[in-house]
C-alpha positions as a printed NumPy array, in Angstrom:
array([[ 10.805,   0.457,  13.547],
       [ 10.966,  -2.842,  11.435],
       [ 12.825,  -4.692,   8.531],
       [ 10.758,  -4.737,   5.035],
       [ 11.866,  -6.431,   2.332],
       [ 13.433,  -4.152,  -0.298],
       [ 11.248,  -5.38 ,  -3.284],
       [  7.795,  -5.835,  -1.827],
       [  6.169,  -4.81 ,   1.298],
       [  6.835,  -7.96 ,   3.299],
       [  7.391,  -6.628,   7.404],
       [ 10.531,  -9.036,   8.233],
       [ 10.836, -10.073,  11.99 ],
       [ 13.254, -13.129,  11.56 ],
       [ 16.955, -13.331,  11.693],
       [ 19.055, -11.022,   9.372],
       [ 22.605, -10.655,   8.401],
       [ 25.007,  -8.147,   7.586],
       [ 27.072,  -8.422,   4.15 ],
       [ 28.686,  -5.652,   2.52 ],
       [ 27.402,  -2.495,   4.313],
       [ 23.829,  -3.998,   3.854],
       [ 21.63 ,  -6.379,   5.479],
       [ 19.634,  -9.422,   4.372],
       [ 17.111, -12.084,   5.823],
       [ 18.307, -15.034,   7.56 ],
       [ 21.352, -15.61 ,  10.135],
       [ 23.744, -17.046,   7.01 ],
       [ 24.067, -15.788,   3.017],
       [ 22.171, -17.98 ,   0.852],
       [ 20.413, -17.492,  -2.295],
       [ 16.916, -17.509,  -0.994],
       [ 18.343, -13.994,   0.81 ],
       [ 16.615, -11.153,   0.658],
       [ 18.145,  -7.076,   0.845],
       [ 16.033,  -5.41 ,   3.871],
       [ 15.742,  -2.249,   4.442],
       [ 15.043,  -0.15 ,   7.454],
       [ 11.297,   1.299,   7.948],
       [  9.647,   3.747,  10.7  ],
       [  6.673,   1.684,  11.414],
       [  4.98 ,  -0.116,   9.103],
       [  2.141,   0.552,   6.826],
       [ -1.327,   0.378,   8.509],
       [ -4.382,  -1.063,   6.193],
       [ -6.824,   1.748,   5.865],
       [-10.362,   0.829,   6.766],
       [-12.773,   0.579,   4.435],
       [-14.601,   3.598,   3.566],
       [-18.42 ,   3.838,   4.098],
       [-20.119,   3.524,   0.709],
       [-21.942,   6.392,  -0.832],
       [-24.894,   6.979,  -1.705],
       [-26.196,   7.026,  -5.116],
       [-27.184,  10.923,  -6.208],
       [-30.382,  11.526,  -6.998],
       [-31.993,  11.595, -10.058],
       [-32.33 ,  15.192, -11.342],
       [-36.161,  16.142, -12.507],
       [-36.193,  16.816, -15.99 ],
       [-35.876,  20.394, -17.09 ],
       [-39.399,  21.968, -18.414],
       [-39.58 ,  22.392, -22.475],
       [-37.98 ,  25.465, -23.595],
       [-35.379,  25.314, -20.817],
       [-32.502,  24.318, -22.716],
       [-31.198,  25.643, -25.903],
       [-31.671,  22.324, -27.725],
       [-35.657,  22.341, -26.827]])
């Protein structure tokens, strides 16, 4: 369980202070502040997935086949 920043997905791990029912970065309100709010864990990168192959090239269909032939 961690701090993120309200408006982006910055994990905070620094000081934080209380204000008004809600909390914000650093020990002391200033206007570089941030609102935090509380998280479960935080987000883990997904690996890459494995690229994939190209499909193969169907054969072409013999003359008559199709209903534009």
């Amino acid at each position: 369980m961690v701090w993120k920043c309200k408006n982006s997905d910055t994990v905070w791990d620094g000081e934080t202070h209380e204000l008004a029912g809600r909390t914000f970065t650093g020990a002391t309100r200033t206007s570089e502040s941030v609102p935090l709010v509380w998280i479960e864990e935080p987000k883990k990168i997904a690996s890459p997935s494995k690229p994939k192959q190209p499909r193969k090239k169907q054969p072409p269909k013999p003359k008559g086949a199709t209903a534009w032939d």
